[in-house]
C-alpha positions as CSV (number, residue, x, y, z in Angstrom):
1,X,-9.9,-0.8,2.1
2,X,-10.6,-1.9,-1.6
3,X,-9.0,0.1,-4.6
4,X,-12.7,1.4,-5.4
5,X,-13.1,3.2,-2.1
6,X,-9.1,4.6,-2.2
7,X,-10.0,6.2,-6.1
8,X,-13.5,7.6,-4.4
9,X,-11.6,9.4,-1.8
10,X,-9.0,11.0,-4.0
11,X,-11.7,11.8,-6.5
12,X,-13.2,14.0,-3.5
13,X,-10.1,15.5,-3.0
14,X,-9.3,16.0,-6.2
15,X,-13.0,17.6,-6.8
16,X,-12.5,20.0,-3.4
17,X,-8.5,20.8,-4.5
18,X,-10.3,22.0,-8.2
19,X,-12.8,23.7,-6.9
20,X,-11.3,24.8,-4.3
21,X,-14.0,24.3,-1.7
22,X,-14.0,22.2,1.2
23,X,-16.4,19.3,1.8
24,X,-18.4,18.9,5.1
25,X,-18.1,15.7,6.8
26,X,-22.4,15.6,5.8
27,X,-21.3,16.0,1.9
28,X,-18.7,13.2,2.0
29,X,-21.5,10.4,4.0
30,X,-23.5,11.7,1.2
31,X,-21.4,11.1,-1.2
32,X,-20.2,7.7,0.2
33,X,-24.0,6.7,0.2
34,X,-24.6,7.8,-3.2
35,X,-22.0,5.6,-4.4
36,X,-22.9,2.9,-2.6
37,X,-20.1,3.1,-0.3
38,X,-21.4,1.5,3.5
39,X,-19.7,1.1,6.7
40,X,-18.1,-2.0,7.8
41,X,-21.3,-2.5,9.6
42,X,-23.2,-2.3,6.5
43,X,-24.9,1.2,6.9
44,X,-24.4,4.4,5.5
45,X,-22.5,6.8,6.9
46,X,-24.3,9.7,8.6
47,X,-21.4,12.7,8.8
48,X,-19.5,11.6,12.1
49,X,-16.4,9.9,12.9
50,X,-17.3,7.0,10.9
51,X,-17.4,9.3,7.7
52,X,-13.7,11.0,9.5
53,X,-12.6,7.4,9.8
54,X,-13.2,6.4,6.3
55,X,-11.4,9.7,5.1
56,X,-8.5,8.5,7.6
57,X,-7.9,5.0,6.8
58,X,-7.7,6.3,2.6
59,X,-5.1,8.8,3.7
60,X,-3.5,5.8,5.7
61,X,-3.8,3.3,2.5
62,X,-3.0,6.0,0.1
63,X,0.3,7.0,1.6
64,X,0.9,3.1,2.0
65,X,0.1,2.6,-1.5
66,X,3.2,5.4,-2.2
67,X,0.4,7.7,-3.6
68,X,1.6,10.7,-1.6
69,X,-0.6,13.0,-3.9
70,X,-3.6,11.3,-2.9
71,X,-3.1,11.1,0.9
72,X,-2.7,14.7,0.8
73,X,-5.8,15.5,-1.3
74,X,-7.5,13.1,0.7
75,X,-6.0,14.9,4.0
76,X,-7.6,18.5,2.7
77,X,-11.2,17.5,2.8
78,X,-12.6,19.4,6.0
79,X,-15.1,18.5,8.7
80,X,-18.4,19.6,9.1
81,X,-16.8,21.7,11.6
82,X,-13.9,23.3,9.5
83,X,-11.4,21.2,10.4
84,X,-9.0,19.5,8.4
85,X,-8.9,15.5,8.0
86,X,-6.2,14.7,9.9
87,X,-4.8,12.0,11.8
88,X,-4.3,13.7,14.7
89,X,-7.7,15.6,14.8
90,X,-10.5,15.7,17.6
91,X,-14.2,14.6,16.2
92,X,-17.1,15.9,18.1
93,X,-19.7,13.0,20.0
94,X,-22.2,12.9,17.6
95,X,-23.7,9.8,17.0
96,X,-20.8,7.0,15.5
97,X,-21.1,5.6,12.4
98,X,-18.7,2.7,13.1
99,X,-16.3,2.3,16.1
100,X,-13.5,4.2,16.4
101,X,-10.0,2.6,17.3
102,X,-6.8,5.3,18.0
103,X,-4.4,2.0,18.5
104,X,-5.0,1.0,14.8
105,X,-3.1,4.3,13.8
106,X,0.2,5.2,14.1
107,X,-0.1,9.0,15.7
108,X,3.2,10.3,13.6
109,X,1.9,8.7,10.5
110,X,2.1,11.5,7.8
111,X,1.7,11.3,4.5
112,X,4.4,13.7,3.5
113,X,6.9,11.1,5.6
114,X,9.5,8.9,4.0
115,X,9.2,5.1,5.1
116,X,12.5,4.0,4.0
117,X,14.6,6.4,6.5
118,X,15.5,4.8,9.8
């Protein structure tokens, strides 16, 4: 994921943390579209798990990146069905916007976790 799309992400959780109103998953494709944003496929999103996967992997890349402020504001933003972004979290079978792959992830990843302990 490029640095654009990480900063977009935390800028929608930065707008839903001030605002303090959570995005639907139809709100953030919208956004994403308006920005130009597509899927690896080249569409635009459409609200599904595409839209949850984007939101995932710039949690993922975030917390990678050692923003841990970011991962969480980008782990706030809720689905169209009120739950929050989280790694762990079931997505209904609507339509997909791209694939979805649960190896890709680690299932413990967090972003609150500290890498360097072992």
């Amino acid at each position: 994921m490029d640095d654009f799309k990480k900063k977009f992400a935390r800028s929608l959780g930065e707008a839903t943390e001030y605002t303090g109103k959570k995005m639907s998953y139809d709100e953030v494709a919208d956004a994403l579209n308006d920005a130009g944003i597509r899927t690896s496929r080249g569409t635009e999103y459409e609200g599904g798990r595409g839209t949850a996967h984007f939101l995932k992997e710039a949690a993922v890349q975030l917390h990678e990146d050692g923003d841990e402020e970011g991962c969480e504001l980008v782990r706030q933003i809720t689905s169209h069905d009120g739950y929050y972004s989280d790694y762990n979290s079931e997505f209904d079978d609507s339509e997909d916007d791209e694939e979805w792959d649960d190896e890709e992830y680690d299932e413990d990843d967090d972003c609150d976790e500290d890498d360097d302990e072992e």
